[in-house]
Wavefront OBJ file of the C-alpha trace (Angstrom):
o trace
v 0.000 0.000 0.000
v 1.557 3.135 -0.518
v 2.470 5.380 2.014
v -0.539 8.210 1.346
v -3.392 5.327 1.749
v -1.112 4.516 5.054
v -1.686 8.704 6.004
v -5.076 8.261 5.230
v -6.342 5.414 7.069
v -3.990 6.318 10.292
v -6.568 9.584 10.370
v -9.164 7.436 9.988
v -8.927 5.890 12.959
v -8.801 8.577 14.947
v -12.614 10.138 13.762
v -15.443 9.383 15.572
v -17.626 6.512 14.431
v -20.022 8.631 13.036
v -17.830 10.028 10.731
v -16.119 6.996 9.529
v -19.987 5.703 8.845
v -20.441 8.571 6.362
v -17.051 8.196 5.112
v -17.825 4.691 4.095
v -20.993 5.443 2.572
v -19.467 7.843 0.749
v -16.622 5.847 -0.970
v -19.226 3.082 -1.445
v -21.701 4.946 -3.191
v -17.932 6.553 -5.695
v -17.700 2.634 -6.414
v -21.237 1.002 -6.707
v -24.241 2.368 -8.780
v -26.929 4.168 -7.314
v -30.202 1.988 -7.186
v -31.337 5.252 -9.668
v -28.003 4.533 -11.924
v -29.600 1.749 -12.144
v -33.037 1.888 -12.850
v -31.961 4.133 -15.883
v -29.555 1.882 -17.234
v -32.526 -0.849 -17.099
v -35.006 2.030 -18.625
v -32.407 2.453 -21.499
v -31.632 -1.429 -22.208
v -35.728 -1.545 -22.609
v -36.214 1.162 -24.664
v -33.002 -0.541 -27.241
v -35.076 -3.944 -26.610
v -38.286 -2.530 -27.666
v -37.254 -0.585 -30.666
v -35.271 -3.492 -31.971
v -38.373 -5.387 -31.998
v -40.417 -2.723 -33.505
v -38.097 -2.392 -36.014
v -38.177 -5.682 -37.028
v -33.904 -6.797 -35.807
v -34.876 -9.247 -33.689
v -37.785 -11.602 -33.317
v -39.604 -13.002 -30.372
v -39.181 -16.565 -29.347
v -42.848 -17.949 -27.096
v -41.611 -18.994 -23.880
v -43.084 -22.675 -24.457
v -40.004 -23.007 -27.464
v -37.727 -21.395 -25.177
v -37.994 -23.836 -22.084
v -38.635 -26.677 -24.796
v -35.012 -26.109 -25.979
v -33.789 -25.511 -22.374
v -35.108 -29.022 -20.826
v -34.140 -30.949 -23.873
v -29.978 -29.750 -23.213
v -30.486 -30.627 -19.974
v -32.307 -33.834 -20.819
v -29.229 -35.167 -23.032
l 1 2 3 4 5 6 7 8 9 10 11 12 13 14 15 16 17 18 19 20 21 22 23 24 25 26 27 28 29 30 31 32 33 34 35 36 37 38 39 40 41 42 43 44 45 46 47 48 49 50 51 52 53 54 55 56 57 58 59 60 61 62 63 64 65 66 67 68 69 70 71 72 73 74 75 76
């Protein structure tokens, strides 16, 4: 580790709970998605879904053919 992380976490002992609690959340939340990051994302990959279909690039499959196909890999 290099000797600024070392700086850092030897002041981070020293702060009150509370603060190290926000502190956390904080650098959490700078390396995982917001549930609202995403919901977006999901909104966009639904909206490219839907127009794909609409515009004819892909084609839907009925879910009987789908599971059909799935039990007879597993069946060999």
């Amino acid at each position: 580790m290099s000797s600024k992380a070392d700086e850092l976490f030897s002041i981070i002992e020293d702060l009150p709970v509370d603060v190290k609690t926000a502190l956390v959340e904080k650098i959490l939340a700078s390396i995982y998605p917001t549930q609202k990051e995403i919901e977006e994302e999901w909104k966009k990959e639904i909206e490219e879904r839907v127009y794909e279909f609409q515009t004819g690039k892909v084609q839907l499959i009925p879910g009987e053919e789908v599971f059909k196909e799935i039990q007879e890999k597993f069946d060999k």
